[in-house]
C-alpha positions as a Markdown table, in Angstrom:
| # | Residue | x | y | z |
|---|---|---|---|---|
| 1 | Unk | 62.9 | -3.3 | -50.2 |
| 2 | Unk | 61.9 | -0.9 | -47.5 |
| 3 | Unk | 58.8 | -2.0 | -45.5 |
| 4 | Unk | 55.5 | 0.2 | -45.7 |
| 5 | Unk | 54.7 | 2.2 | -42.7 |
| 6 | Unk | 51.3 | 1.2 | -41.1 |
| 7 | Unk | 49.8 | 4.7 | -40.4 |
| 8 | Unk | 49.0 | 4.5 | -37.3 |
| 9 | Unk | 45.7 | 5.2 | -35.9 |
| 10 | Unk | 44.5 | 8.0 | -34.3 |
| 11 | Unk | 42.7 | 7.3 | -31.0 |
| 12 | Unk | 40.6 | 10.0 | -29.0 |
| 13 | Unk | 41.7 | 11.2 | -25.7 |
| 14 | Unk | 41.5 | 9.4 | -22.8 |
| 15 | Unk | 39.2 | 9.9 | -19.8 |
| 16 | Unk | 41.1 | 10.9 | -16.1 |
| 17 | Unk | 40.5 | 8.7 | -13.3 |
| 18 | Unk | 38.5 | 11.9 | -11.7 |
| 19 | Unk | 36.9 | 12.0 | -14.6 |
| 20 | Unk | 35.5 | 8.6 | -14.7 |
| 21 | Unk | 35.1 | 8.5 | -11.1 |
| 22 | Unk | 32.9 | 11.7 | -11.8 |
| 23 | Unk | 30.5 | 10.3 | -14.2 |
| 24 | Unk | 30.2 | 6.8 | -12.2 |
| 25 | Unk | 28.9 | 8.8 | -9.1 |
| 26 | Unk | 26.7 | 10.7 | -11.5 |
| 27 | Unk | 25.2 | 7.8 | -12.6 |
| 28 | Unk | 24.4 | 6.6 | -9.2 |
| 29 | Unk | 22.9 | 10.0 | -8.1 |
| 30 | Unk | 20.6 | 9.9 | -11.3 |
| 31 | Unk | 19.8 | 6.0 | -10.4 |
| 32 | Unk | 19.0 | 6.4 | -6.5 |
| 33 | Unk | 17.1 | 10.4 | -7.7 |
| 34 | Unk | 15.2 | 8.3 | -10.0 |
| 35 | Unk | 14.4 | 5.6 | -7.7 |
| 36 | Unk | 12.7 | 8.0 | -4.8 |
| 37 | Unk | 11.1 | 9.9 | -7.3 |
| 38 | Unk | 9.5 | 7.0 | -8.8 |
| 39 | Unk | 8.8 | 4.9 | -5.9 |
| 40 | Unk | 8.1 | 7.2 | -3.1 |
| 41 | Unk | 7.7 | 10.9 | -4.6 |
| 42 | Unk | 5.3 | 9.7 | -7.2 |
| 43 | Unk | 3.3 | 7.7 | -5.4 |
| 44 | Unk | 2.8 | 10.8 | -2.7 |
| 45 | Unk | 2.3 | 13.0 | -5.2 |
| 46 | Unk | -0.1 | 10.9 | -6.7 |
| 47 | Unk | -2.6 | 11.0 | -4.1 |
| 48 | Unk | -2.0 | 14.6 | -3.1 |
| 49 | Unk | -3.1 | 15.6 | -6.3 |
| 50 | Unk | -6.2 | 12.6 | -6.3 |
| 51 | Unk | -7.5 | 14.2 | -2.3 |
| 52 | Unk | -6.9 | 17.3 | -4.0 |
| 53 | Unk | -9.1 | 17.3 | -6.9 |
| 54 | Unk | -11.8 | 16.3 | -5.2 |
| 55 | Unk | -11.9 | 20.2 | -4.1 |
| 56 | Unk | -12.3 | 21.6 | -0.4 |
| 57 | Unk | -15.5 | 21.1 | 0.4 |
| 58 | Unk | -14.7 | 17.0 | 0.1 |
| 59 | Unk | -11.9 | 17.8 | 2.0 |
| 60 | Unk | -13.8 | 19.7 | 4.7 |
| 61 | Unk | -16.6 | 16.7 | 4.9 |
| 62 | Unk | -14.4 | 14.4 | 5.0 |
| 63 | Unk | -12.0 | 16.0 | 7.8 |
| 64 | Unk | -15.4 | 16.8 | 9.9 |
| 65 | Unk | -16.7 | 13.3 | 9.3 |
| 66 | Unk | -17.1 | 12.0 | 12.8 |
| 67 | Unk | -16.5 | 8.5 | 12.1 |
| 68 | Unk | -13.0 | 10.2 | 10.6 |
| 69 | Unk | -12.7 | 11.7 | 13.6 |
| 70 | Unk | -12.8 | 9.1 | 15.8 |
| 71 | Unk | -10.6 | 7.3 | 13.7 |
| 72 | Unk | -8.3 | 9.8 | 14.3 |
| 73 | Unk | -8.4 | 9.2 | 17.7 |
| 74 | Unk | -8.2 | 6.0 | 18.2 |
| 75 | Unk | -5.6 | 6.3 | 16.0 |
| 76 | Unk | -3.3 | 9.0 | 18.6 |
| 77 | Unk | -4.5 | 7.0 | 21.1 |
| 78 | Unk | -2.5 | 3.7 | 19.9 |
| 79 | Unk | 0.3 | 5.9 | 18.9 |
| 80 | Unk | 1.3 | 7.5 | 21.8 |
| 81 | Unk | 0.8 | 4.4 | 24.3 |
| 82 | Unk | 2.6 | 2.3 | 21.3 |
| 83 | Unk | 5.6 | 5.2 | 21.6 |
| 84 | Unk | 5.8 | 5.1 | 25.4 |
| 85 | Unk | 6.2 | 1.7 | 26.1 |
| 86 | Unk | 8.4 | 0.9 | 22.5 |
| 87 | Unk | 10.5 | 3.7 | 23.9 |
| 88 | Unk | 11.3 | 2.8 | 27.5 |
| 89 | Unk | 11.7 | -1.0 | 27.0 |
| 90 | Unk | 13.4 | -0.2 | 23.3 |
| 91 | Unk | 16.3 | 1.8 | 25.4 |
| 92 | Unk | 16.2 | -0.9 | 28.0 |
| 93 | Unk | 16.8 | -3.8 | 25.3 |
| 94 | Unk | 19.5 | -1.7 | 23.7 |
| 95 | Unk | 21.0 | -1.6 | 26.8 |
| 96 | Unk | 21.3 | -5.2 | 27.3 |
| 97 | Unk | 22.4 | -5.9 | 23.9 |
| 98 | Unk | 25.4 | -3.4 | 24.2 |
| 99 | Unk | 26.4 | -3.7 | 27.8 |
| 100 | Unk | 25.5 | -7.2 | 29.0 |
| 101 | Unk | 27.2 | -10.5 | 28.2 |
| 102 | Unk | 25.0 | -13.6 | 29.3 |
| 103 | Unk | 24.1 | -17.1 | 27.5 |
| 104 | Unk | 21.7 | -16.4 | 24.6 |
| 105 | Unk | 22.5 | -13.0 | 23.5 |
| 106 | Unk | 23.2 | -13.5 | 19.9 |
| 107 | Unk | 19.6 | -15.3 | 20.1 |
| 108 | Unk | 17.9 | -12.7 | 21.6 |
| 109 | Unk | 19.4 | -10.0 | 19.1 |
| 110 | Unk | 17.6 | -12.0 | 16.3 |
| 111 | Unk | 14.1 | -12.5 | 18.0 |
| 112 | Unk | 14.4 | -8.7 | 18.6 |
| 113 | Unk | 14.4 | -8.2 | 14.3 |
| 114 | Unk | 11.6 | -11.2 | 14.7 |
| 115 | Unk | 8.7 | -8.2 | 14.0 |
| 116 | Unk | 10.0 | -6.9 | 10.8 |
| 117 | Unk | 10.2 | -10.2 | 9.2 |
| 118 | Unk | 6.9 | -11.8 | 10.4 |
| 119 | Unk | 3.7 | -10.8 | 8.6 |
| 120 | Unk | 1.5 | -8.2 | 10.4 |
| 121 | Unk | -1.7 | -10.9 | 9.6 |
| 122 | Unk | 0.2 | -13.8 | 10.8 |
| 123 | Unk | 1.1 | -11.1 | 14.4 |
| 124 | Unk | -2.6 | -10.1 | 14.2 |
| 125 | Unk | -3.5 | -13.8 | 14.4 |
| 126 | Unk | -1.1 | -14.6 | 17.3 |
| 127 | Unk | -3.1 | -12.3 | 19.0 |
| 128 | Unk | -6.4 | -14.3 | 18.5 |
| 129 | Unk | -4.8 | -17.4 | 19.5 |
| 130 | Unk | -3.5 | -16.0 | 22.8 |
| 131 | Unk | -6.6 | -13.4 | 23.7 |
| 132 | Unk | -9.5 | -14.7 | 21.3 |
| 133 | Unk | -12.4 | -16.6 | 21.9 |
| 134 | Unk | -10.9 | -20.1 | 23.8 |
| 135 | Unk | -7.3 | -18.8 | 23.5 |
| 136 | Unk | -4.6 | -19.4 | 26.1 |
| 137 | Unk | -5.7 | -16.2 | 28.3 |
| 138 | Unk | -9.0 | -15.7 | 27.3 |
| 139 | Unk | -10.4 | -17.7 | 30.0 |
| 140 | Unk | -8.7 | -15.3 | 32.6 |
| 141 | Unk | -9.4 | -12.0 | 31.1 |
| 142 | Unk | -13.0 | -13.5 | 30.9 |
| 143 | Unk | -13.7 | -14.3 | 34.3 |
| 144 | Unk | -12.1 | -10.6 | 35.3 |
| 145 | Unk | -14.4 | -8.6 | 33.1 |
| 146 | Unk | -11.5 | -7.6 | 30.6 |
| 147 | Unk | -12.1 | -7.8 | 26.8 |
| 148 | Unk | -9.2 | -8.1 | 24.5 |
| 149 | Unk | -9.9 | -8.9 | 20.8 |
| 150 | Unk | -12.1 | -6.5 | 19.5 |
| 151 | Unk | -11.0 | -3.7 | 20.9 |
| 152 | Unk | -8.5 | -1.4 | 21.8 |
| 153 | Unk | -5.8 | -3.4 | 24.0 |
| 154 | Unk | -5.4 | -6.2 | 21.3 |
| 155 | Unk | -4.6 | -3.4 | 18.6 |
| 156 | Unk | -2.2 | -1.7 | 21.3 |
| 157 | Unk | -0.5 | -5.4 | 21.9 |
| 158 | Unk | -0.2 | -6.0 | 18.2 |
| 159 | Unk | 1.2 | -3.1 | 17.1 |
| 160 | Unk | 3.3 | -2.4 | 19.9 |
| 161 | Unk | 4.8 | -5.9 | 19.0 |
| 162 | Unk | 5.6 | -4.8 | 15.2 |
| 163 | Unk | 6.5 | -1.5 | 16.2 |
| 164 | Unk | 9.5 | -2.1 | 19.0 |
| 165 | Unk | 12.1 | -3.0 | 16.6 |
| 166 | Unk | 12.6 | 0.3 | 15.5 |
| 167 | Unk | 13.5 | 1.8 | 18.5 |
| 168 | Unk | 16.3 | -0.6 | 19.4 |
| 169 | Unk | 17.9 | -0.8 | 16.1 |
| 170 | Unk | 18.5 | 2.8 | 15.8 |
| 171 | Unk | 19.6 | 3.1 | 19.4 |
| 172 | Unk | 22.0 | 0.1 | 19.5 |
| 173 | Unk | 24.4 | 1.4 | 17.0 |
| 174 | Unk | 24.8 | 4.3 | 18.7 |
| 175 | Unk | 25.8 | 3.0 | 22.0 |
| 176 | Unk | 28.4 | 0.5 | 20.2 |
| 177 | Unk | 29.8 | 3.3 | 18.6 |
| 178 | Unk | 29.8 | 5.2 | 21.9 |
| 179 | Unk | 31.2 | 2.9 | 24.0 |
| 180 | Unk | 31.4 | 2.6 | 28.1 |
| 181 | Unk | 33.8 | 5.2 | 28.6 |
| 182 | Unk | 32.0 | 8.2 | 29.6 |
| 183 | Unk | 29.4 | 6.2 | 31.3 |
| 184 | Unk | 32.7 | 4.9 | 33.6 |
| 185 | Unk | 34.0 | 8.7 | 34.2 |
| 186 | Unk | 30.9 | 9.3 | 35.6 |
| 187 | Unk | 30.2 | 6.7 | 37.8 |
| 188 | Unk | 33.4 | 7.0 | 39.1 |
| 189 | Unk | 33.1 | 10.6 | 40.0 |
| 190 | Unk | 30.3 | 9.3 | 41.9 |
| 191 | Unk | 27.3 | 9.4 | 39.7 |
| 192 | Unk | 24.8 | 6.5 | 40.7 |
| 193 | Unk | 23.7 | 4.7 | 37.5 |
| 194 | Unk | 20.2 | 6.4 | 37.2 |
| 195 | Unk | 22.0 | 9.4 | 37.3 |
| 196 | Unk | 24.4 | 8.1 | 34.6 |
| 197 | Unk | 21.5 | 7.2 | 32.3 |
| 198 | Unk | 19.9 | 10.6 | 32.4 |
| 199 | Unk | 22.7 | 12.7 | 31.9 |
| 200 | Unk | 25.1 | 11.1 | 30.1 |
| 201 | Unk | 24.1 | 8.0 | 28.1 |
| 202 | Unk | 20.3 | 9.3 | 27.3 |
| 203 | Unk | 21.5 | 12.7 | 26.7 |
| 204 | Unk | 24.2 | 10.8 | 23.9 |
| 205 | Unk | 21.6 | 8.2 | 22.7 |
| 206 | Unk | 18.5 | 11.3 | 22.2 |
| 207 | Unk | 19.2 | 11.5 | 18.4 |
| 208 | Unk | 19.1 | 7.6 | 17.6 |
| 209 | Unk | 16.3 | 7.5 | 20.3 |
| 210 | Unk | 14.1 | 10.2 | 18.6 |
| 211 | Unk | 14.5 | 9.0 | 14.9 |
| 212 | Unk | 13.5 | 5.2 | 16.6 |
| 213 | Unk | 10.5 | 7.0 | 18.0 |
| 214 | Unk | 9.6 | 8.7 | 14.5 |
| 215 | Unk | 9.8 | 5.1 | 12.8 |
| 216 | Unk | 7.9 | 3.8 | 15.5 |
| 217 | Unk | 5.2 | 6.3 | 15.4 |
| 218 | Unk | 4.5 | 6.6 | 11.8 |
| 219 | Unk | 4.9 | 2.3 | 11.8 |
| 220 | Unk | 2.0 | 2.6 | 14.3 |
| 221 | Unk | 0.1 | 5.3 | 12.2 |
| 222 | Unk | 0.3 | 3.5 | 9.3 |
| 223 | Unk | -0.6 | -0.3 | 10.9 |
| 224 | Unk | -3.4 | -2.0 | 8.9 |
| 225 | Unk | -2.7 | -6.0 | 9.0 |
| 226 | Unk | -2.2 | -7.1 | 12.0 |
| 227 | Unk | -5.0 | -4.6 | 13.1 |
| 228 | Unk | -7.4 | -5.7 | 11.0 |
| 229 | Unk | -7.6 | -9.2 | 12.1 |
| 230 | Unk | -8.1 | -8.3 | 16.0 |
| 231 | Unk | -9.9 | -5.3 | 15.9 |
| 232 | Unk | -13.0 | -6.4 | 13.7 |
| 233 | Unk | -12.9 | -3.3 | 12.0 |
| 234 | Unk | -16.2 | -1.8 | 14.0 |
| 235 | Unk | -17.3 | 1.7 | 12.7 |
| 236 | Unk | -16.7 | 3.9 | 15.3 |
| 237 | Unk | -15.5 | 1.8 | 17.9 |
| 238 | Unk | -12.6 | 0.1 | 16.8 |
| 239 | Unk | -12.0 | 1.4 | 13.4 |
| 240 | Unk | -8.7 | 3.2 | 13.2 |
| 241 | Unk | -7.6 | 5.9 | 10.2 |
| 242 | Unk | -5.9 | 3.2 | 8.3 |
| 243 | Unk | -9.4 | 1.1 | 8.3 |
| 244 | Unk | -11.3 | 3.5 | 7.7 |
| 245 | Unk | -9.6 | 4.4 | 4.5 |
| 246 | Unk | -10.0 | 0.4 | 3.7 |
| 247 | Unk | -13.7 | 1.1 | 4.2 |
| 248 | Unk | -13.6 | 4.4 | 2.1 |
| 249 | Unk | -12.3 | 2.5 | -0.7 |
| 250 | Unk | -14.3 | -0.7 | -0.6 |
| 251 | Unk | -17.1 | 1.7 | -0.2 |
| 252 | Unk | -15.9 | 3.2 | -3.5 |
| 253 | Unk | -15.5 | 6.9 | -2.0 |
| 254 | Unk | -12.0 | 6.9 | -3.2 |
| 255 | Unk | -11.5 | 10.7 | -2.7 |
| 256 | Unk | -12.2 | 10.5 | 1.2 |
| 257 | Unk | -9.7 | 7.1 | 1.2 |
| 258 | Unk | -7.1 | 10.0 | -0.8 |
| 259 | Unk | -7.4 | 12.5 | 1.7 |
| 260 | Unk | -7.4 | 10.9 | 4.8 |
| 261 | Unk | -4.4 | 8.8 | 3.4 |
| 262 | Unk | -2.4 | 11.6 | 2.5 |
| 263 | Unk | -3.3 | 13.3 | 6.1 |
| 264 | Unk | -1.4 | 10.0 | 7.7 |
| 265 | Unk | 1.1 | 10.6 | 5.5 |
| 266 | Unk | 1.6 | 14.3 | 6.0 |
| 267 | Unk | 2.2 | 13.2 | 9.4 |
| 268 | Unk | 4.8 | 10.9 | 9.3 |
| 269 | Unk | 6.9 | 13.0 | 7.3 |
| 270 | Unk | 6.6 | 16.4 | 9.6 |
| 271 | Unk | 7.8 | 14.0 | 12.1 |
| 272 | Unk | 10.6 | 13.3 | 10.6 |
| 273 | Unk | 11.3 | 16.2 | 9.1 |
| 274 | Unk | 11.4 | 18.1 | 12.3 |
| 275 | Unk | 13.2 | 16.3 | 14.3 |
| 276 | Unk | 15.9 | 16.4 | 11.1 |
| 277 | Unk | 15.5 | 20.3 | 11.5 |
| 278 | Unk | 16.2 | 20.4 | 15.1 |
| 279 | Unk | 19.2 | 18.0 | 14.6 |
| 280 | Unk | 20.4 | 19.9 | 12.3 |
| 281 | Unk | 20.1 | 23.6 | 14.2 |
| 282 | Unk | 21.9 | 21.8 | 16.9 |
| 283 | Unk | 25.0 | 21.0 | 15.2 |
| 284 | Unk | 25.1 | 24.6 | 13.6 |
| 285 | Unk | 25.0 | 25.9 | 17.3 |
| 286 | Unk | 28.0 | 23.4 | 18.4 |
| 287 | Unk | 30.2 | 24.1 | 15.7 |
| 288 | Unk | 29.7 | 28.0 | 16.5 |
């Protein structure tokens, strides 16, 4: 007795490796599109269109305001002196961290990342302890005339503090993946070590040192904790654009809070996006 044949079944065709490998990096595009567009894009977007609405002549009392303008100010003011010194000592602690060896270093590299993973109200309250009424210094700046909290060098100190990271964790990387070797050809060819610096390892670093600048500047523009705690939030003296959109909002003119919120955002991103222009221009022109 001869044994039935099974038919057998008939099964679709098979994906490729390509194939597959195709759709799985689709899937991530759509996933990490989807993410920015709902986290960041949206959100942008979001008040654009809110400031917007409002219509011009909002935008044009708001802009004009001249508590808003002082704001503004105060708020270039912090900005570039929190630039300056996070740039020069940022460079300086990269340095150390790439091209030193002493006791302590791996101990020092984690204190650096200390800023980003303290609160800016706990940093803002450091601040009162060490400058504030019966704090460690206060007795000193006291008897010498200078006043700290509750005005403009405690909201320097503080975000200066939060805003330092920045420039040393984009810069370090660079300089481990560049390595000593240049920096050794031209000492030995008689450079002096400031001369060194300028034209070989700043001229190699400026990329990593302008993107930590951008972080640090729009980490400064955009400061509202720690700031709030030692500046005291005093209309027109110490009030800074990121306050005074706090006050716009608790003062329920939401549309004002929109607009100057989207101009501090506006700003951070042309920083960014220029120096990615320039960056950009500049490798066309090399590989010409």
């Amino acid at each position: 007795m001869s044994a039935v044949a099974k038919p057998v079944e008939e099964r679709g065709p098979r994906l490729s490796a390509s194939t597959r490998r195709k759709i799985v990096h689709g899937g991530f595009i759509f996933l990490v599109v989807s993410y920015v567009s709902v986290l960041i894009l949206g959100p942008l977007i979001g008040i654009a269109w809110a400031g917007i609405k409002a219509g011009w002549s909002t935008i044009a009392s708001t802009l004009t305001e001249p508590d808003v303008l002082h704001a503004y100010l105060l708020s270039g003011i912090i900005t570039v002196i929190t630039v300056i010194v996070t740039a020069v000592f940022g460079v300086v602690v990269a340095l150390v961290l790439t091209r030193d060896r002493f006791p302590g270093k791996r101990i020092m590299s984690a204190v650096v990342d200390l800023p980003l993973a303290v609160s800016p109200v706990i940093v803002g309250l450091m601040a009162v302890i060490l400058f504030g009424r019966g704090g460690w210094f206060e007795p000193w700046f006291s008897a010498h005339g200078i006043t700290i909290i509750f005005a403009i060098p405690s909201m320097v100190i503080v975000t200066i503090f939060i805003s330092i990271p920045f420039v040393i964790r984009e810069v370090t990387p660079v300089l481990l993946e560049l390595g000593t070797s240049e920096e050794e050809a031209a000492r030995t060819l008689g450079a002096s070590s400031m001369q060194t610096f300028f034209r070989v390892t700043l001229k190699n670093i400026r990329w990593g040192l302008l993107y930590g600048i951008a972080l640090s500047a729009a980490r400064s523009i955009g400061e509202i904790g720690a700031v709030l705690i030692v500046s005291g939030q005093i209309t027109g003296k110490t009030e800074t654009a990121t306050l005074i959109v706090l006050r716009f909002f608790d003062q329920y003119q939401d549309a004002s809070g929109y607009i100057v919120a989207l101009s501090l955002a506006l700003v951070s991103i042309l920083l960014l996006t220029g120096i990615e222009i320039f960056k950009r221009r500049e490798e066309r022109e090399l590989q010409r």
